[in-house]
C-alpha angles and dihedrals in degrees: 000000000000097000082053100057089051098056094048082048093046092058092049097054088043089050091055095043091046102038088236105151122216116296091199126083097197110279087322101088143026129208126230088253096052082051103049085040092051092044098047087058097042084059092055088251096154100163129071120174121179159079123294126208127125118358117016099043091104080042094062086043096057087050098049084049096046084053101258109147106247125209121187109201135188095241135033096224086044084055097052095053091054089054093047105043087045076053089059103049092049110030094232108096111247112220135248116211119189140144134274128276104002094019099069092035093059075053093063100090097044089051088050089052085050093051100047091032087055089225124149123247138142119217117213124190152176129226148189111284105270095236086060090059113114105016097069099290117198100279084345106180144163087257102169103037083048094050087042084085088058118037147054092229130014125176145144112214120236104222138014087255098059093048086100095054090052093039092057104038085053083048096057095036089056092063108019122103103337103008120233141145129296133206130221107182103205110193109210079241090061101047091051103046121103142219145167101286087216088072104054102098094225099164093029093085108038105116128190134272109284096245109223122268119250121210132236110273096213081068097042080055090051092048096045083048088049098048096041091052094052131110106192105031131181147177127211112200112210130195084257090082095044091054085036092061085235102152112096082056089045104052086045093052084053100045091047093040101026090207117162114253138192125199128211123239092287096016081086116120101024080099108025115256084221092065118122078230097056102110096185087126092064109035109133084057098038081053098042099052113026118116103189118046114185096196107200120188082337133128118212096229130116097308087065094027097250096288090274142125139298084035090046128039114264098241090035118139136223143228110187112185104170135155091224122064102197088067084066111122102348100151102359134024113253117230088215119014104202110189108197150089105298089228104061085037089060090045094048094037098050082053094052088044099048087049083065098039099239125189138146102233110231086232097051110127087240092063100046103055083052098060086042091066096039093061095045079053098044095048086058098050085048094058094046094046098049085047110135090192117121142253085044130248129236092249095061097044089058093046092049087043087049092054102053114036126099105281110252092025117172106246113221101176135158136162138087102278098009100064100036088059096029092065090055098052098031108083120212116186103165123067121253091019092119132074120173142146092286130170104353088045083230115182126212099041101107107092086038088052086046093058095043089044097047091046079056101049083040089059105034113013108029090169096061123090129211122233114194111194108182133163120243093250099048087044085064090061094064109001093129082073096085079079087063092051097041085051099054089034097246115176097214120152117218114199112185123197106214113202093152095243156044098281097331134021142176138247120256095266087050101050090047090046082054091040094056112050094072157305097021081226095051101042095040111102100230090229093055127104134182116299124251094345110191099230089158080077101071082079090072090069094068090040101264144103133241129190146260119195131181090174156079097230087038094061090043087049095048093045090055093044093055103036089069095050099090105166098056142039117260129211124208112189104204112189118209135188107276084232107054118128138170139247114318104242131218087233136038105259101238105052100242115225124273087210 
């Protein structure tokens, strides 16, 4: 009632300042923002991240008054990974509002990241009167054919009365089959016209929740006879069961089977990284020898190297269960192709298995070559992260950083090296409690990710903490963001790790030796970044400190520091050596073209 209040108030006070005269005619009439606000919450939409400007500030107004949560963020591209990445947590795509023209194009690569991510979001945004287009309109631009790249379904309705229908059908596109982004183009004129309100058909398209889709049980029975058969078995866990809700099914298929498994970046926690199953430590040789691959809610792109040799073995198997039928078979053919939800697969599949009394013996010599080459891994990340040496290493920051966050934290990491080890030390056991840059290997998301991820936790999870680990060169995408987070009173902790570069930087001497032999943008080595920047700092212009730390006890002091500040972001400056690297691995990390 009181929001309520405000917004209606809002809108008054707006009205005045910006000389907008009233869009309702008593009860008579309804403007095209009241009906976009009131359809957006008839099909379940809670989040709204943006920008506002012309036109679409009345537009943020009538969904703060029809109860939609409303976010206001430094950058639009900032804005639409919040709304992805709050898409992904709860099924159900957030919005990004933003204005016209350069509004929606600053959108793009967020909506790029959405689509290859398969994460659902919906894009709203204003646009030019349509009576402007074509003569030089204010930030006129082609919006939908623009958006069409990008997106499953992109529209602009024709008329205030079929905004439901759009909304809904964006709304359902968004989330049906593969989920991805949707665009709904709103002229000012739109937005300000008028009509009886008796004749918008609100209720009339509200359809009903898309029921999850079962496989064919003659190929449940091939893949329970593959996998039975196999000597060398393995699961790879995508980012598909983690959005599929999949984990209860999951833990159970690896408990019953005990069948080693691997995740994908953030198909880590829907079996635990703690389980005694998890073969992460060991995930060039789980990979290379394995015969038989179950690939669960998992594409085989570069993330999983194609599925090809010298990264598979050359006779290995698949087991391709997808939502979506068109990723059959794109780099390699699958031996059994499932379409179908990964939740009700992995219930049909641990019966079928159970029946034949499947389970991977702990002495199997599959097993234990595996645990052979976990502990050799793990013994080197050990070493490195016990190293006293300073300045630290990356290994002993994470560990640090691991022992002494809230247990169960939501992960929020992106970066070179930063996010590739960090995925390693940082343990997620619960499903969907890790964003990072994922499959488009998008920079600058993390603080985006961090909002969406801490109004979450506000809403739903009001014990949970988020830890945003982000590298000194990917904080610099998105960094404005901690105003965001000061404003809406997020308790995120940013932890930066500041190596002074893009991959790779210098010390202080090094970098004035290079400086000084010529043309600053000549001598300058491109991956290079300023030296020691105190972003802790940022902190100081809302009237508090953060912290730098060099140090082991420094990190452990700053963690617990900030753990207990619950109103406000923290940032912990964490300075490496320029040089530090991780593991060297037995292939190079991209697989190079046979061509």
């Amino acid at each position: 009632m009181l929001l309520g209040r405000f917004a209606r108030l809002s809108q008054t006070l707006l009205r005045r300042n910006l000389h907008i005269t009233p869009k309702f005619n008593q009860a008579m009439a309804i403007d095209g923002n009241n009906i976009l606000a009131e359809s957006l919450k008839k099909q379940g939409v809670e989040y709204v991240f943006g920008i506002v400007g012309i036109p679409v500030i009345e537009t943020s107004l009538a969904l703060q008054a029809a109860g939609l949560k409303y976010v206001g963020m430094r950058n639009e591209q900032a804005a639409c990974y919040a709304a992805q990445a709050i898409g992904y947590l709860t099924g159900k795509p957030g919005v990004c509002l933003v204005v016209s023209g350069p509004g929606l194009l600053h959108c793009i690569g967020g909506m790029a990241n959405a689509q290859v991510n398969c994460w659902p979001l919906l894009v709203i945004a204003g646009s030019c009167p349509e009576d402007h287009e074509g003569i030089g309109g204010f930030q006129e631009w082609l919006q939908v054919e623009s958006s069409r790249m990008y997106s499953k379904y992109a529209a602009r309705p024709p008329s205030p009365r079929l905004v439901p229908l759009h909304v809904e059908k964006a709304v359902r596109y968004a989330c049906a089959g593969r989920p991805g982004v949707s665009y709904l183009d709103m002229p000012a004129t739109l937005l300000t016209a008028e009509v009886e309100e008796d004749k918008v058909p609100m209720d009339y398209y509200a359809a009903e929740t898309v029921k999850l889709a079962h496989p064919n049980p003659e190929l449940v029975e091939q893949a329970a006879d593959l996998l039975a058969k196999a000597q060398r078995p393995l699961i790879i866990v995508g980012k598909g069961a983690a959005y599929g809700r999949a984990e209860d099914a999951l833990c159970k298929l690896v408990e019953a089977t005990k069948v080693p498994f691997l995740p994908t970046p953030m198909g880590k926690g829907v079996v635990p990284d703690e389980s005694q199953y998890c073969v992460s430590t060991a995930r060039t040789q789980a990979l290379l020898k394995a015969d038989v691959i179950l690939l669960l809610g998992a594409r085989l792109n570069w993330m999983l190297h194609f599925g090809q040799a010298p990264r598979y073995a050359p006779g290995a198997k698949i087991i391709q269960v997808d939502i979506c039928p068109e990723e059959f078979h794109n780099s390699v053919k699958s031996e059994v192709a499932v379409h179908s939800d990964i939740k009700p697969f992995v219930e049909a599949l641990t019966l079928k298995l159970r029946d034949r009394k499947f389970s991977l013996p702990p002495t199997s010599d599959w097993w234990q070559g595996l645990r052979e080459k976990q502990k050799k891994n793990t013994q080197f990340v050990e070493g490195q992260a016990s190293s006293k040496s300073m300045p630290l290493n990356y290994y002993a920051v994470f560990k640090a950083v691991q022992a002494n966050i809230p247990k169960d934290s939501i992960i929020v990491s992106e970066g070179a090296n930063t996010m590739d080890i960090g995925r390693g030390m940082l343990l997620n056991n619960k499903p969907r409690h890790r964003l990072d840059a994922g499959t488009f290997a998008t920079m600058g998301v993390g603080p985006g990710f961090a909002v969406a991820a801490a109004m979450w936790c506000r809403d739903y999870a009001p014990e949970k903490r988020v830890i945003c680990v982000e590298g000194d060169s990917a904080f610099g995408f998105s960094g404005m963001e901690i105003e965001t987070m000061f404003r809406y009173k997020l308790p995120v902790i940013v932890v930066i790790v500041n190596n002074n570069g893009i991959y790779g930087g210098f010390d202080r001497d090094v970098m004035q030796d290079l400086q000084s032999s010529g043309d600053l943008a000549q001598c300058t080595p491109p991956t290079a970044l300023s030296t020691e920047v105190r972003y802790e700092k940022m902190m100081e212009m809302f009237g508090v400190s953060g912290h730098l730390c060099r140090t082991i006890p420094e990190i452990e002091a700053a963690l617990k520091d900030a753990v207990n500040v619950t109103d406000r972001p923290s940032i912990i400056n964490i300075l490496i050596d320029p040089q530090a690297s991780r593991k060297p691995q037995a292939f190079n990390w991209l697989t190079e073209s046979k061509l």
